[in-house]
C-alpha positions as protocol buffer text, in pm:
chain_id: "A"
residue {
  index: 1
  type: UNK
  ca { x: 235 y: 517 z: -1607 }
}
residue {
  index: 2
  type: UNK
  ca { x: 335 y: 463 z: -1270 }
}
residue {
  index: 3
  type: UNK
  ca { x: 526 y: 101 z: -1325 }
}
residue {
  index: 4
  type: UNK
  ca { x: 902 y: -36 z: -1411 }
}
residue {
  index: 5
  type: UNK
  ca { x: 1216 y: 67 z: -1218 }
}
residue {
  index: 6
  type: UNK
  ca { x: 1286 y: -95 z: -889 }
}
residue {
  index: 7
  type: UNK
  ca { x: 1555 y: 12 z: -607 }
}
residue {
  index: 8
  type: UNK
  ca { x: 1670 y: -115 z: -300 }
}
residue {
  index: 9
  type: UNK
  ca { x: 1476 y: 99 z: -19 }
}
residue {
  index: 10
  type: UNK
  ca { x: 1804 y: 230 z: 151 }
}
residue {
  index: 11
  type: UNK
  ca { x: 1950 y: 380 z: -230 }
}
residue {
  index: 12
  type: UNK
  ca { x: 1596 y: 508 z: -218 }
}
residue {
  index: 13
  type: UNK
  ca { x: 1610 y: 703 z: 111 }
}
residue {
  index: 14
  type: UNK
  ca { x: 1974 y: 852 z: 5 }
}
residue {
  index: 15
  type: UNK
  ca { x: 1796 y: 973 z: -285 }
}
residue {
  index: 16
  type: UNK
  ca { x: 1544 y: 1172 z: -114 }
}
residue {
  index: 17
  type: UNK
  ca { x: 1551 y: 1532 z: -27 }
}
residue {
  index: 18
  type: UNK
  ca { x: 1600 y: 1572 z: 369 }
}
residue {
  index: 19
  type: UNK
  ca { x: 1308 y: 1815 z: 424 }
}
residue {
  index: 20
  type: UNK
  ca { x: 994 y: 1807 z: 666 }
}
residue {
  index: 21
  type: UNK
  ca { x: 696 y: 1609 z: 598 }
}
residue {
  index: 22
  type: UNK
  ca { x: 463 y: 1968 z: 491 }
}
residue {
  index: 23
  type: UNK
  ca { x: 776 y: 2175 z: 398 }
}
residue {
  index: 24
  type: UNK
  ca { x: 1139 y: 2245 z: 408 }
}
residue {
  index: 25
  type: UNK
  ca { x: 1269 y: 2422 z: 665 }
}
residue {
  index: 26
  type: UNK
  ca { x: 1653 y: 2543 z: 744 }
}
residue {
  index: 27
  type: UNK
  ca { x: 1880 y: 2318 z: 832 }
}
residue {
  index: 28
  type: UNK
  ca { x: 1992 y: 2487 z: 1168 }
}
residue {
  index: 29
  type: UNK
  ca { x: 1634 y: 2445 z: 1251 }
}
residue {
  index: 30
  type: UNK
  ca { x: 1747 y: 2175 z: 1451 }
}
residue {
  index: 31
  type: UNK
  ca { x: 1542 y: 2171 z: 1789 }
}
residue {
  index: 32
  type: UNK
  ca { x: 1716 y: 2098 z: 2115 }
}
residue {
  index: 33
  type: UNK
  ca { x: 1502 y: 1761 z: 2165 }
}
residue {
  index: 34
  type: UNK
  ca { x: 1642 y: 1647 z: 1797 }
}
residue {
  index: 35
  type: UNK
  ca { x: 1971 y: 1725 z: 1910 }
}
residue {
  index: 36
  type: UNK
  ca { x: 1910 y: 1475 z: 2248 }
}
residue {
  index: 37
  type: UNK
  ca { x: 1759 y: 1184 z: 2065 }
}
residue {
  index: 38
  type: UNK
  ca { x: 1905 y: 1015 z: 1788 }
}
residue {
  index: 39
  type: UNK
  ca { x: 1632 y: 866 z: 1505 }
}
residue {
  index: 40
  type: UNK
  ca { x: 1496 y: 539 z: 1618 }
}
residue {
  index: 41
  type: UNK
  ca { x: 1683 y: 315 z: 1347 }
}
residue {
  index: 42
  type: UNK
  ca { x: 1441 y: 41 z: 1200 }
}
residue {
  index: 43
  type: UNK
  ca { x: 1509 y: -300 z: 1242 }
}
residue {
  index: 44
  type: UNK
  ca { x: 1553 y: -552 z: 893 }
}
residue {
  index: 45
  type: UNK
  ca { x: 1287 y: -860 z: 922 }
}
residue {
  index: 46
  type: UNK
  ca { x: 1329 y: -1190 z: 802 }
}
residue {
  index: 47
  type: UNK
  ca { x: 1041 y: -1383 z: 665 }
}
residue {
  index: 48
  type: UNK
  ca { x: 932 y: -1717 z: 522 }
}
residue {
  index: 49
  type: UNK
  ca { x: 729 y: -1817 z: 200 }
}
residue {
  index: 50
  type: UNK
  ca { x: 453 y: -2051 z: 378 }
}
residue {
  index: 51
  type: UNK
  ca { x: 285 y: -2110 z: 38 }
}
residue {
  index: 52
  type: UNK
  ca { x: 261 y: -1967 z: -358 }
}
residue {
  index: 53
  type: UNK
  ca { x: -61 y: -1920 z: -528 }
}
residue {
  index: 54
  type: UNK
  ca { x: -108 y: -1824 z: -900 }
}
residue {
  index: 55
  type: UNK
  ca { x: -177 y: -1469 z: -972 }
}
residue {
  index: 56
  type: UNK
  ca { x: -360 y: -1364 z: -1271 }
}
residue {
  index: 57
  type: UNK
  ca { x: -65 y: -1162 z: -1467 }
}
residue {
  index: 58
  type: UNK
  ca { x: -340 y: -972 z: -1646 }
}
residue {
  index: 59
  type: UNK
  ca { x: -384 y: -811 z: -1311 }
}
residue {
  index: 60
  type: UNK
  ca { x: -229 y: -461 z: -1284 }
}
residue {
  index: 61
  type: UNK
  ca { x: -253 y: -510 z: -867 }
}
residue {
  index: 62
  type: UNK
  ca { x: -296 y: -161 z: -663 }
}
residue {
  index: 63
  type: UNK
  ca { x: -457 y: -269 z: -378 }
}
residue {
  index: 64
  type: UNK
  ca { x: -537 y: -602 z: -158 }
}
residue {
  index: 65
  type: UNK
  ca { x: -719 y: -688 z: 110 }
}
residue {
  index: 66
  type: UNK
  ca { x: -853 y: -1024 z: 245 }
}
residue {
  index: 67
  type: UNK
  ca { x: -1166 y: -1006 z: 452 }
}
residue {
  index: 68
  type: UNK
  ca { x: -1340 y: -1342 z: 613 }
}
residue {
  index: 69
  type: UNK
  ca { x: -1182 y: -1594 z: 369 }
}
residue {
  index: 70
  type: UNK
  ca { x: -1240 y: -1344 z: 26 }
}
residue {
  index: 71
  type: UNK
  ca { x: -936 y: -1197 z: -124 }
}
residue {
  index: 72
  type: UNK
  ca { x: -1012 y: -849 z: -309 }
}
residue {
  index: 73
  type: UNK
  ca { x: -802 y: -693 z: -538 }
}
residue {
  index: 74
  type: UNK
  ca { x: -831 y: -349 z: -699 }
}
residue {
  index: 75
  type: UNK
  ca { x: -652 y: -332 z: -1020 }
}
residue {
  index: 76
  type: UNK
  ca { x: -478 y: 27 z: -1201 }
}
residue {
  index: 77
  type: UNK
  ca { x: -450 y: 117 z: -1583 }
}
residue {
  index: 78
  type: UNK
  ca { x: -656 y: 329 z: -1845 }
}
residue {
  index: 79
  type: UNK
  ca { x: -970 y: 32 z: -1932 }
}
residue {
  index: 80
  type: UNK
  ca { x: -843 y: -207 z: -1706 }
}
residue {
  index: 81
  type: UNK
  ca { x: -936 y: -99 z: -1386 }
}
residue {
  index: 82
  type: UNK
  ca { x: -1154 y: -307 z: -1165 }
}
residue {
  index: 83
  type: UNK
  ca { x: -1258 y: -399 z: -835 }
}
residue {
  index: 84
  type: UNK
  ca { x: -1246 y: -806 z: -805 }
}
residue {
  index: 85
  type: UNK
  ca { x: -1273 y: -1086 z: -628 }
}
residue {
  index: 86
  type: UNK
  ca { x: -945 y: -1366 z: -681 }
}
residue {
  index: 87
  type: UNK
  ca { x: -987 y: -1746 z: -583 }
}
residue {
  index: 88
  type: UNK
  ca { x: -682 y: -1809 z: -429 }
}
residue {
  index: 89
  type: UNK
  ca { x: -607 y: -2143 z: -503 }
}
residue {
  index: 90
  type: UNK
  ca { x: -668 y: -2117 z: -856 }
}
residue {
  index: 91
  type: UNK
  ca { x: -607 y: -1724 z: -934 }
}
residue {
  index: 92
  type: UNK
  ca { x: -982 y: -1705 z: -1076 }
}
residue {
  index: 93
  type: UNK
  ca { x: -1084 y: -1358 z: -1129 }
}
residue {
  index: 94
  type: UNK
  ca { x: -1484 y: -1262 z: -1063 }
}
residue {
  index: 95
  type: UNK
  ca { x: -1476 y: -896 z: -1151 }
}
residue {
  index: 96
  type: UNK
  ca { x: -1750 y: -696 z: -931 }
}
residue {
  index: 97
  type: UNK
  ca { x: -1735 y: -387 z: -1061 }
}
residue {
  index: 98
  type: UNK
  ca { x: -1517 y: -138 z: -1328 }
}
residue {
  index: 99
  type: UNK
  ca { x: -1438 y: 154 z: -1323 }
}
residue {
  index: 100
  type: UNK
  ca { x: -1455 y: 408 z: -1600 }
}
residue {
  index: 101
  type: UNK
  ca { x: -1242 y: 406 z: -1880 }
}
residue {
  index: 102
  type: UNK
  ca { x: -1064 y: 709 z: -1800 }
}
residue {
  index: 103
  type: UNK
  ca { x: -974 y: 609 z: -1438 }
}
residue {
  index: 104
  type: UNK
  ca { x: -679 y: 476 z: -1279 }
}
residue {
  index: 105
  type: UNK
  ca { x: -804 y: 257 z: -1012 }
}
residue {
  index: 106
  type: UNK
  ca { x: -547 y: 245 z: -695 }
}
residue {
  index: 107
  type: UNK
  ca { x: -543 y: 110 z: -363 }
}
residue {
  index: 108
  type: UNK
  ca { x: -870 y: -55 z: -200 }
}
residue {
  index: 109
  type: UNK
  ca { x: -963 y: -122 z: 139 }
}
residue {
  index: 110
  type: UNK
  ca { x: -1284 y: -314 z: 319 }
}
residue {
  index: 111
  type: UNK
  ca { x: -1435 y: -64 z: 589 }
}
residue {
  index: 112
  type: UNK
  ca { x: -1749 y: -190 z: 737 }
}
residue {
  index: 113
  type: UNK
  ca { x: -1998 y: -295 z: 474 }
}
residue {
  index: 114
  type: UNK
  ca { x: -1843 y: -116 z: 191 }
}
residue {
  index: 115
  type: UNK
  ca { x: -1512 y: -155 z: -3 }
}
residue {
  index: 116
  type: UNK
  ca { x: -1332 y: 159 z: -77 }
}
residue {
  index: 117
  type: UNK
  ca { x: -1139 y: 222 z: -438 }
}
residue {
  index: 118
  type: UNK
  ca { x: -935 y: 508 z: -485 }
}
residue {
  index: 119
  type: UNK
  ca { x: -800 y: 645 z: -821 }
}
residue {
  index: 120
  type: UNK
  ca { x: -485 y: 826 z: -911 }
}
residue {
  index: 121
  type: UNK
  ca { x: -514 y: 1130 z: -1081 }
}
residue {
  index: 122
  type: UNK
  ca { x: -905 y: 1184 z: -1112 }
}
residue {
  index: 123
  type: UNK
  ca { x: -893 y: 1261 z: -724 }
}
residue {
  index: 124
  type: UNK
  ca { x: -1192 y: 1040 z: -653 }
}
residue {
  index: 125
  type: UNK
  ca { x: -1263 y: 715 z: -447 }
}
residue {
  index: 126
  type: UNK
  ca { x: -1552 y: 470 z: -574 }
}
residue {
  index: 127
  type: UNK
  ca { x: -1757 y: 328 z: -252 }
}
residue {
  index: 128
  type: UNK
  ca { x: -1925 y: 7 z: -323 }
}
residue {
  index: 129
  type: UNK
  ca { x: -2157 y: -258 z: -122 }
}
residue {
  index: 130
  type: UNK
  ca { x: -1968 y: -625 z: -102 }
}
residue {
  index: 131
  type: UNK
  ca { x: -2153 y: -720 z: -419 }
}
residue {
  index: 132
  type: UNK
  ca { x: -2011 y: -477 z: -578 }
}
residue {
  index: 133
  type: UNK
  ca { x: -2303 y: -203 z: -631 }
}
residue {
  index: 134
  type: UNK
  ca { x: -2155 y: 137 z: -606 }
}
residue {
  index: 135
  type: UNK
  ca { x: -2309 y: 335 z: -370 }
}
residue {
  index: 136
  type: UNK
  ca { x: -2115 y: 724 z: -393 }
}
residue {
  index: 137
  type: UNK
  ca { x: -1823 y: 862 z: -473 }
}
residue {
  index: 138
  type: UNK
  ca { x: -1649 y: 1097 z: -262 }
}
residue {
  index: 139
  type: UNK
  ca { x: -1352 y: 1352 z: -414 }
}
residue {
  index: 140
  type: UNK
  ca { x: -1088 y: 1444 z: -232 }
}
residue {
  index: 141
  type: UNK
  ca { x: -745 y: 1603 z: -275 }
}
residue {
  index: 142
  type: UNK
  ca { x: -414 y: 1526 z: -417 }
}
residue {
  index: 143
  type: UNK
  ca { x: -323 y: 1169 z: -592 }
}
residue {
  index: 144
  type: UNK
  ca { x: -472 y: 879 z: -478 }
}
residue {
  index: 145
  type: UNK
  ca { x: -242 y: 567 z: -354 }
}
residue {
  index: 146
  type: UNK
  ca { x: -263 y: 333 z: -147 }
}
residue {
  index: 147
  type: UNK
  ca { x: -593 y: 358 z: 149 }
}
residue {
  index: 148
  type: UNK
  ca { x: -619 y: 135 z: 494 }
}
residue {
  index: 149
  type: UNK
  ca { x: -869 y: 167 z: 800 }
}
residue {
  index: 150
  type: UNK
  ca { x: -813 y: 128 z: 1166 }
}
residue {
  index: 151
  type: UNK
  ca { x: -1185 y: 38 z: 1150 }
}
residue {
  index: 152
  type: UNK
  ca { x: -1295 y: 402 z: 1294 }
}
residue {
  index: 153
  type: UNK
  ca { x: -1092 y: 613 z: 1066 }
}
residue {
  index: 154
  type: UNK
  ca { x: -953 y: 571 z: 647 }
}
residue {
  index: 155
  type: UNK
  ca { x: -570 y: 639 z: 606 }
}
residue {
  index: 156
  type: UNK
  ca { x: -445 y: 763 z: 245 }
}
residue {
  index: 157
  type: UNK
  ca { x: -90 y: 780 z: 82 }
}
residue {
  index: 158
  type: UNK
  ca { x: -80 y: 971 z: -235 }
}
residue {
  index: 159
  type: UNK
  ca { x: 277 y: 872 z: -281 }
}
residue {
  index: 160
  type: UNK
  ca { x: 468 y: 1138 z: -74 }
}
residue {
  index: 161
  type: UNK
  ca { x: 626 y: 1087 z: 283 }
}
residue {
  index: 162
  type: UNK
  ca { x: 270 y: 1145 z: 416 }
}
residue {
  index: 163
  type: UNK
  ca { x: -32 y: 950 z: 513 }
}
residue {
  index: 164
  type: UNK
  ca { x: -345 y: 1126 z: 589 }
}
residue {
  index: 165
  type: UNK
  ca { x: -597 y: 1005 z: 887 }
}
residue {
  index: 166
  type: UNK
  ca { x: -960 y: 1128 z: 676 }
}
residue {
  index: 167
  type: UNK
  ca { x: -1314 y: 1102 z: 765 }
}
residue {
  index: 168
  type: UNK
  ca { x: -1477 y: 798 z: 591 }
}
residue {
  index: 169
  type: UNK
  ca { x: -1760 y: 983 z: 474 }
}
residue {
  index: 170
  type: UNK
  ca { x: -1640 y: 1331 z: 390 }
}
residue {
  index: 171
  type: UNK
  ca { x: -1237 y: 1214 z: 304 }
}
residue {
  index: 172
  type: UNK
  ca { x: -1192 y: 1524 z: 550 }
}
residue {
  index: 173
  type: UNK
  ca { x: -834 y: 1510 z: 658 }
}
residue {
  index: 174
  type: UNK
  ca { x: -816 y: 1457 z: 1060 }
}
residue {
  index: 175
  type: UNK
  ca { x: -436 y: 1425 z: 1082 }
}
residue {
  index: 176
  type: UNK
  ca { x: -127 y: 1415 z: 874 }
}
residue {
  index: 177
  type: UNK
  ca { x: 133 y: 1197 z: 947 }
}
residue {
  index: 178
  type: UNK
  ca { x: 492 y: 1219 z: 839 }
}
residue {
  index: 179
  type: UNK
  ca { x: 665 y: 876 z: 780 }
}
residue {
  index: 180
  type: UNK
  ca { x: 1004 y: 875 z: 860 }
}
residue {
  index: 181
  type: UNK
  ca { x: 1303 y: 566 z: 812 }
}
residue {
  index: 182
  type: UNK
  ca { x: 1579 y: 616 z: 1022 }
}
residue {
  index: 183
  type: UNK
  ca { x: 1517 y: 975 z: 1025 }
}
residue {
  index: 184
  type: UNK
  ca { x: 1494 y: 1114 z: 676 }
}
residue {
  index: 185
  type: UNK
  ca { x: 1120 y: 1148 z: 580 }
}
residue {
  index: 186
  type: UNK
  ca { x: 1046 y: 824 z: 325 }
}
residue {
  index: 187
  type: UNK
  ca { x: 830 y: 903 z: -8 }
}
residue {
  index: 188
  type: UNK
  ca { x: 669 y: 711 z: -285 }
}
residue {
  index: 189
  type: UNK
  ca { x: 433 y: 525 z: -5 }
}
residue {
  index: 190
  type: UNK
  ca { x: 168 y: 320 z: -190 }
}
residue {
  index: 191
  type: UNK
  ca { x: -49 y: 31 z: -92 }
}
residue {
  index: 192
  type: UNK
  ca { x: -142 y: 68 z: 257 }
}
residue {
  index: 193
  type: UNK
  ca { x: -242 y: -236 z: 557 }
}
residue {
  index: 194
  type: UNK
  ca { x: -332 y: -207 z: 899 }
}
residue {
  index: 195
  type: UNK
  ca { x: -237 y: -474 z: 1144 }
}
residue {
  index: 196
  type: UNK
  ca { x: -236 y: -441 z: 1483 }
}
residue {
  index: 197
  type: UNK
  ca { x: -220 y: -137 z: 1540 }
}
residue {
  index: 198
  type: UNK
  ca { x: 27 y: -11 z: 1295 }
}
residue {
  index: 199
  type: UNK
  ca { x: 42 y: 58 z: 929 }
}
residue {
  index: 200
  type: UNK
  ca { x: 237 y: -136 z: 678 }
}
residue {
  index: 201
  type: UNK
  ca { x: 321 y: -62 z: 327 }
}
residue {
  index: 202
  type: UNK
  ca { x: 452 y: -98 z: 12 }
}
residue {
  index: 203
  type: UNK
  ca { x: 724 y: 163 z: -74 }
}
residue {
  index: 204
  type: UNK
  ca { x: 699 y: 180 z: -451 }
}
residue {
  index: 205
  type: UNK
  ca { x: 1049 y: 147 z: -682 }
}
residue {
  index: 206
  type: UNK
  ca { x: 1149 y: -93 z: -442 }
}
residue {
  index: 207
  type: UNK
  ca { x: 1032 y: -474 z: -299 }
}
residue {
  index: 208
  type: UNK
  ca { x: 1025 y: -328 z: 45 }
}
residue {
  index: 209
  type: UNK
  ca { x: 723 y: -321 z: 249 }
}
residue {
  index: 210
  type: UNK
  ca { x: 739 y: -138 z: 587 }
}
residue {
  index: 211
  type: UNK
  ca { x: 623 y: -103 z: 933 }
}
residue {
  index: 212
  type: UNK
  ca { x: 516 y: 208 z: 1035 }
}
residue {
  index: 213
  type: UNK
  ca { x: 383 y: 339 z: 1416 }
}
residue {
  index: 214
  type: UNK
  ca { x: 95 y: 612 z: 1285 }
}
residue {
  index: 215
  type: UNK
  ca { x: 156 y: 761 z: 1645 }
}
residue {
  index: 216
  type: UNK
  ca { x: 479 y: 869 z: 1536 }
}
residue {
  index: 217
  type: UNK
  ca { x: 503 y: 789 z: 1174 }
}
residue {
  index: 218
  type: UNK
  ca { x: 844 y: 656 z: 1288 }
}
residue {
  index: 219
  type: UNK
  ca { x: 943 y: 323 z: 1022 }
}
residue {
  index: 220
  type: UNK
  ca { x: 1025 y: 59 z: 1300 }
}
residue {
  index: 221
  type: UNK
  ca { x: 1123 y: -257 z: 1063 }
}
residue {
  index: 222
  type: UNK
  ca { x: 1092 y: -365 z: 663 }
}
residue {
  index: 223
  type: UNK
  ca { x: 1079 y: -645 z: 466 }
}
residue {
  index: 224
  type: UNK
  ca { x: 1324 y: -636 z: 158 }
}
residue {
  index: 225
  type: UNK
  ca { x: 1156 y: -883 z: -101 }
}
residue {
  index: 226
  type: UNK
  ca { x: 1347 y: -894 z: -377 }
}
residue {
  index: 227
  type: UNK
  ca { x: 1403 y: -1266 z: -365 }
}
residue {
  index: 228
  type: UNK
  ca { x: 1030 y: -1330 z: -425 }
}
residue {
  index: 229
  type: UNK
  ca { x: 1099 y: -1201 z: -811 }
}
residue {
  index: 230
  type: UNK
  ca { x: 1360 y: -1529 z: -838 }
}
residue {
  index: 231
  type: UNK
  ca { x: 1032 y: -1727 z: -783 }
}
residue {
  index: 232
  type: UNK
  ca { x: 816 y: -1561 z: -1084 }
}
residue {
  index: 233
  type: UNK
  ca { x: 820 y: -1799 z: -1394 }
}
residue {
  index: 234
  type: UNK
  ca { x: 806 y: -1713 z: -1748 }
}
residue {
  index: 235
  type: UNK
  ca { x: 653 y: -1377 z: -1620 }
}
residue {
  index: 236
  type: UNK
  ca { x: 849 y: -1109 z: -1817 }
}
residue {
  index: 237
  type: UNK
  ca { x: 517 y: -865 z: -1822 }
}
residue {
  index: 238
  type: UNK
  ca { x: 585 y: -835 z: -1385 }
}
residue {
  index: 239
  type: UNK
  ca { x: 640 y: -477 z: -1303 }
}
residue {
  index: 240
  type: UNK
  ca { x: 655 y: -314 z: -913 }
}
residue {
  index: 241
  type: UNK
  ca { x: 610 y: -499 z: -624 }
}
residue {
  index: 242
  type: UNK
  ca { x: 287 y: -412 z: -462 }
}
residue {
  index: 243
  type: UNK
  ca { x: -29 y: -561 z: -271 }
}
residue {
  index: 244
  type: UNK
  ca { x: -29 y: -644 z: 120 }
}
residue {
  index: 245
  type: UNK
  ca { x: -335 y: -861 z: 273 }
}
residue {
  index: 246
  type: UNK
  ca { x: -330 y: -961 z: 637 }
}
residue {
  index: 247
  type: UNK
  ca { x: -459 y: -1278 z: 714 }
}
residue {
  index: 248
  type: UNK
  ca { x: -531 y: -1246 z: 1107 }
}
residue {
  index: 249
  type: UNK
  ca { x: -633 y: -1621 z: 1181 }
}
residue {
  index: 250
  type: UNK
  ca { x: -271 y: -1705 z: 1085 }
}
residue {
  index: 251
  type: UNK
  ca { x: -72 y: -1408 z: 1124 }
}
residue {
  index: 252
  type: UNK
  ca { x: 56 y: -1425 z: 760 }
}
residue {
  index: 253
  type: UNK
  ca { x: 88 y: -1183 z: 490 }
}
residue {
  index: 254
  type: UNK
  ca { x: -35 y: -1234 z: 124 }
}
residue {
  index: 255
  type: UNK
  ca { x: 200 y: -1012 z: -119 }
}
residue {
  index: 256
  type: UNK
  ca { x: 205 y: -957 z: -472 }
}
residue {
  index: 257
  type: UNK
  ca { x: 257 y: -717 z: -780 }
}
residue {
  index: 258
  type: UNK
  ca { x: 158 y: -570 z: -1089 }
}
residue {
  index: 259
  type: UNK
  ca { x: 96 y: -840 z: -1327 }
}
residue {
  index: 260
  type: UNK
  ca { x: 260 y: -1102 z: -1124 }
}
residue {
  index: 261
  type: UNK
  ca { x: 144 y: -1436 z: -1229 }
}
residue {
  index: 262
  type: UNK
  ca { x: 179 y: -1564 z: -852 }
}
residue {
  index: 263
  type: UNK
  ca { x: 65 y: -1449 z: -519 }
}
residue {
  index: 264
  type: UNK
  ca { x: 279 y: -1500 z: -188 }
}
residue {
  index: 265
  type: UNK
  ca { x: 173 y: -1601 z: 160 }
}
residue {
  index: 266
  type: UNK
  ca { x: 444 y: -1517 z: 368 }
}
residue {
  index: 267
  type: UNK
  ca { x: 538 y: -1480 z: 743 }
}
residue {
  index: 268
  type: UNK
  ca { x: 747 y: -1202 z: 880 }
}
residue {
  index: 269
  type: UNK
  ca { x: 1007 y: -1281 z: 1130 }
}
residue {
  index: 270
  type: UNK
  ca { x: 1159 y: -1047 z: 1384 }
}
């Protein structure tokens, strides 16, 4: 079960093996245009709690996404996996749709019409109409993550240092793009959400979401949340941070995590 341990994102990076996104390659590999240009370093944002909301703690969270006032939430586990609506003022939870039994239901996202769930091991991603119908299900490779859209294109993580650019229809993979922080390529990228033009993310083992340019795949600033944890009451169930929703009327983030019993609206400052 993917769930527990959490570590501060820079232990994480020194604990990851300095090899290229796709493979390894020697270490006096070293191009002359590395050599020139140091990394691009990324910058530590503050942020502010605007507001908390209660969070079912039933709710193993993998993926969020809030589309024209509705949050959505797709939730992970073995029998517990589900695509749902949450109120959230009061945490309600209207579930739309489950998934099999034997699925682990992962990160969502709303492209178009449709909503998007992927799953982790099973290597298949449910599409369903906004009442929750299922329409198809597409396979595609590797583990299944976190999952975001640009609104032309899907992006997947399956919890390596790379994202994939797919076709929405096929799960074809267009591009690959290797995330780097500070340098050294960054794995264990989960829940995925695109805003304005970039992609950010929830790097799982740790409370850090990032900011990543998917031109580069260059980590230009994080968000180290560990604080948010002092907040959770009487929660002792509350595993991994994870769950970003972009709220573009007022520029805030909602976060979250497995079985949190609260959900945070925040706002990043630079």
């Amino acid at each position: 079960m993917k769930g527990l341990k959490r570590i501060n994102i820079l232990v994480l990076l020194v604990a990851v093996a300095l090899v290229a996104c796709g493979g390894a390659r020697s270490k006096n590999a070293t191009t002359e245009a590395e050599k020139e240009q140091a990394p691009q370093r990324a910058l530590l944002y503050d942020y502010r709690v605007v507001k908390e909301y209660p969070h079912s703690a039933k709710s193993y969270t993998q993926g969020l996404e809030y589309v024209d006032g509705v949050m959505w939430e797709g939730t992970g586990q073995e029998g517990r996996s589900h695509l749902q609506r949450i109120d959230i003022l009061t945490g309600k939870v209207d579930i739309v749709a489950s998934l099999p039994d034997d699925e682990f239901g992962e990160g969502i996202t709303h492209f178009r019409d449709r909503i998007y769930q992927l799953t982790w091991l099973t290597r298949r991603a449910h599409v369903y109409d906004l009442s929750g119908k299922e329409l198809s299900t597409i396979a595609y490779r590797g583990e299944g993550w976190g999952i975001t859209t640009d609104g032309s294109n899907l992006y997947l993580s399956d919890g390596t240092s790379t994202i994939r650019r797919v076709d929405p229809d096929t799960f074809d993979t267009l591009e690959s793009i290797c995330v780097t922080f500070d340098g050294a390529p960054l794995d264990l990228i989960n829940e995925l959400e695109w805003i304005d033009g970039h992609i950010w993310a929830n790097i799982y083992l740790t409370d850090a979401i990032v900011e990543i340019d998917p031109t580069t795949g260059v980590v230009i600033g994080y968000v180290d949340l560990p604080d948010l944890r002092q907040r959770l009451k009487d929660n002792p169930e509350a595993e991994a941070c994870n769950g970003i929703a972009y709220n573009p009327a007022t520029g805030n983030l909602y976060v979250t995590g497995k079985q949190w019993n609260k959900l945070f609206e925040i706002e990043i400052i630079k």
